[in-house]
C-alpha positions in Angstrom: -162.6 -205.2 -62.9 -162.3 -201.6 -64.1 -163.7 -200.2 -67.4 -161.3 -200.9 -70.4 -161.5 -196.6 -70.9 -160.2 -196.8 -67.2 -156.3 -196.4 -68.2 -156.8 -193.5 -70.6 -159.1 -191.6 -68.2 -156.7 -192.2 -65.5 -153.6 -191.1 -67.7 -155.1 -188.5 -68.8 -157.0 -186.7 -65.5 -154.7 -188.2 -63.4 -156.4 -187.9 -59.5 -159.8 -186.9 -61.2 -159.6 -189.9 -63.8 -159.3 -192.0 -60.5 -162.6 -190.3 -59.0 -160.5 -189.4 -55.8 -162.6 -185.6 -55.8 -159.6 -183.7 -56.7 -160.8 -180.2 -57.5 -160.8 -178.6 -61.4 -158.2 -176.2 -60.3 -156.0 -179.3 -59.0 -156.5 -181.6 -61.8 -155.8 -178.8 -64.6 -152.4 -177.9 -62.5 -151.7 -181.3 -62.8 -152.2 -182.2 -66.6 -152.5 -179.0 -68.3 -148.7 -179.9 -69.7 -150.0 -182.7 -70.8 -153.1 -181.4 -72.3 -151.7 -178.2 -74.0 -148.0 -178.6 -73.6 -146.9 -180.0 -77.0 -143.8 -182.1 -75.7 -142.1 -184.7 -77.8 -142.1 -187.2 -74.8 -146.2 -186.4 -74.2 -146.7 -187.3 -77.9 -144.1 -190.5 -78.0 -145.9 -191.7 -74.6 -149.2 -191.5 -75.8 -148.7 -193.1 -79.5 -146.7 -195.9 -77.4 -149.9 -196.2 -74.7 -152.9 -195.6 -76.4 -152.4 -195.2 -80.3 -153.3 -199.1 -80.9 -156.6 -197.6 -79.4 -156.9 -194.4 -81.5 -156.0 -196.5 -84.7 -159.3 -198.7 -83.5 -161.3 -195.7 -82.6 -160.4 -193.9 -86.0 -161.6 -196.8 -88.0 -165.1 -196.9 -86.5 -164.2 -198.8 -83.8 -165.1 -199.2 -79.9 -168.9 -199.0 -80.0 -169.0 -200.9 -76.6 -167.3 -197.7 -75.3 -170.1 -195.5 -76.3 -172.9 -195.8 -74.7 -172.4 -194.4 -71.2 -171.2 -191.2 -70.2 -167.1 -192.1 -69.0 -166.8 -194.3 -72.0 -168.1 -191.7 -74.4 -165.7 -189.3 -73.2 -163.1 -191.7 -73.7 -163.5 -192.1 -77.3 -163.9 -188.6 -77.7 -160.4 -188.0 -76.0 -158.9 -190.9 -78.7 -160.5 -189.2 -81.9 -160.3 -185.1 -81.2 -157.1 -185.1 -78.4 -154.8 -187.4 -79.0 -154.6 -187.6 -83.0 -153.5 -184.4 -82.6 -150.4 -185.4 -79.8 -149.6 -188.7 -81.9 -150.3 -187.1 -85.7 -149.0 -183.7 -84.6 -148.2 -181.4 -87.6 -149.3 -183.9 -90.1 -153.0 -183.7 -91.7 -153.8 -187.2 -89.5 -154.0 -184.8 -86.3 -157.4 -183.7 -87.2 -158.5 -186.8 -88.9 -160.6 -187.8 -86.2 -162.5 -184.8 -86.1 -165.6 -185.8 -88.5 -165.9 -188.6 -86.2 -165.8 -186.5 -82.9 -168.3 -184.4 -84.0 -171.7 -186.3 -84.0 -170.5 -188.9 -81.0 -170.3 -185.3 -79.1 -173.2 -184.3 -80.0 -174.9 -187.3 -79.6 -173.8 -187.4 -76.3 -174.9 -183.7 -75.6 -178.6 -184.5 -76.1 -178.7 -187.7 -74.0 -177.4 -184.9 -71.1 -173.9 -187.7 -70.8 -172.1 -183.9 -69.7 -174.1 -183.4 -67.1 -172.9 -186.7 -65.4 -168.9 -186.0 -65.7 -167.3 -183.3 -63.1 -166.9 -180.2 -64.9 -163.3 -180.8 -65.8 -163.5 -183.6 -67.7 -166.6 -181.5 -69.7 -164.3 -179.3 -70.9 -162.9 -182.1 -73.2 -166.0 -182.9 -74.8 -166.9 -179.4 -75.4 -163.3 -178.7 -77.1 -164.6 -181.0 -79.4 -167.1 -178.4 -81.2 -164.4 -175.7 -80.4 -162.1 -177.4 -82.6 -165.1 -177.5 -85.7 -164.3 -175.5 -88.6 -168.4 -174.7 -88.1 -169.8 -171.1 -86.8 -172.8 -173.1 -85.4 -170.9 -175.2 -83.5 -168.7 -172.7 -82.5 -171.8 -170.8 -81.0 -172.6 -174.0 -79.1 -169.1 -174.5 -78.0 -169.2 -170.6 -76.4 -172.7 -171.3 -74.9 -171.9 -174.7 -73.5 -168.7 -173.1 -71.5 -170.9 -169.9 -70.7 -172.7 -172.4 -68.4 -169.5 -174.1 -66.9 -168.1 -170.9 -65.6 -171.8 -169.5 -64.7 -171.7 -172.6 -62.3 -168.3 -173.0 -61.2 -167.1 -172.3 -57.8 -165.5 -169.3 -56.7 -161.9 -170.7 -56.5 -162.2 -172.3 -60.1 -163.8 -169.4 -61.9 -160.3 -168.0 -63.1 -159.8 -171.5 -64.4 -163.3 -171.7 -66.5 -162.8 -168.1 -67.6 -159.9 -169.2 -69.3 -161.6 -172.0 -71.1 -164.4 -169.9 -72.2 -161.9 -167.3 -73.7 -160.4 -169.8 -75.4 -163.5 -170.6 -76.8 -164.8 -167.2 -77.9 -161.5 -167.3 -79.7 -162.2 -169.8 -81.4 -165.4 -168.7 -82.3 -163.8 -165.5 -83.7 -161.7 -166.9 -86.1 -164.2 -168.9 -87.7 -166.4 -166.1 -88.0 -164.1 -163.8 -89.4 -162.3 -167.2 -91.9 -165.0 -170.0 -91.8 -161.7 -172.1 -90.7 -158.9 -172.1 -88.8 -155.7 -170.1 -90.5 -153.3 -172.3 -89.0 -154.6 -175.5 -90.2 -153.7 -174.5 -93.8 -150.3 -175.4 -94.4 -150.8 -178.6 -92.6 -153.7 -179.4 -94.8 -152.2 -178.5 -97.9 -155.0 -175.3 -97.7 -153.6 -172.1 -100.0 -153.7 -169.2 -97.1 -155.8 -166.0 -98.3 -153.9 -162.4 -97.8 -155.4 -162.1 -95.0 -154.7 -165.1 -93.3 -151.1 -164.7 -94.0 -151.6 -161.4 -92.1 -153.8 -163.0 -89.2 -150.9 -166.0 -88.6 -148.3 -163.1 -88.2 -150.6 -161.7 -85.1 -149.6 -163.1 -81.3 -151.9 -166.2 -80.4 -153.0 -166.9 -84.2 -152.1 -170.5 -83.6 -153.4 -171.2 -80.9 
């Protein structure tokens, strides 16, 4: 019988989620629409598969899932990915957040990471990319410094990408202490400069 995180790994990753060896660069040409594609029908599927599960993770929920490395990643996916597909727009999309924070980082120092391919990694890193918290943002850089240090030749492009993405990230909150773009969503009064910033290309991520 297969893990009950089974489903959501396997929607999610598709081949990789199904541990047939697919490579990074195939598994991210396969889902990156779904990962970063913000489509109505992405978000509608996943309230309609998985939201009973993110309502259960968001209220404390699925410790059984927790304590090995696949299952961890799981429950990270339901608090920091897909509040922010079924909540889009609406101040629920981050409200899993403070919950995604120390489950990834408790994961992180029992080495859980080092025991998922280098793909799914990325999704528990994105977790400290998406903290309004310079430190974490210097762990999030450091953490995908290492996945591109290690990756193959043919995936390097790929895990370039994510670490500019991260150094992004770390950027803004260095320059804001928060994310600019967050603001209206969160009721958050935008500073002059802010207004500026969200006016720039690529402000919003």
């Amino acid at each position: 019988m297969s893990a009950p995180w089974q489903p959501l790994l396997n929607w999610w990753f598709g081949a990789a989620g199904r541990g047939s060896g697919a490579t990074a660069v195939e598994v991210a040409a396969s889902r990156t629409a779904l990962w970063f594609g913000k489509q109505d029908r992405q978000d509608a599927q996943a309230r309609e598969q998985f939201g009973a599960l993110v309502e259960q993770a968001l209220a404390g929920g699925l410790h059984d899932w927790q304590g090995e490395p696949e299952g961890w990643l799981a429950t990270l996916l339901l608090l920091d990915q897909l509040p922010r597909m079924i909540f889009r727009d609406t101040p629920r999309a981050f409200a899993g957040d403070p919950l995604a924070r120390p489950l990834a980082l408790h994961g992180l120092t029992q080495g859980w990471d080092q025991q998922l391919p280098p793909i799914q990694r990325v999704f528990t890193y994105l977790v400290l990319e998406h903290a309004e918290d310079l430190a974490l943002q210097h762990q999030a850089v450091q953490l995908f410094q290492v996945l591109f240090a290690h990756a193959a030749t043919a995936e390097r492009e790929l895990f370039a990408g994510y670490l500019d993405y991260a150094e992004r990230h770390q950027r803004v909150i260095a320059r804001f202490a928060r994310f600019p773009h967050r603001n209206q969503i969160l009721g958050r009064t935008s500073s002059a400069e802010e207004s500026a910033f969200l006016l720039e290309p690529g402000s919003r991520f």
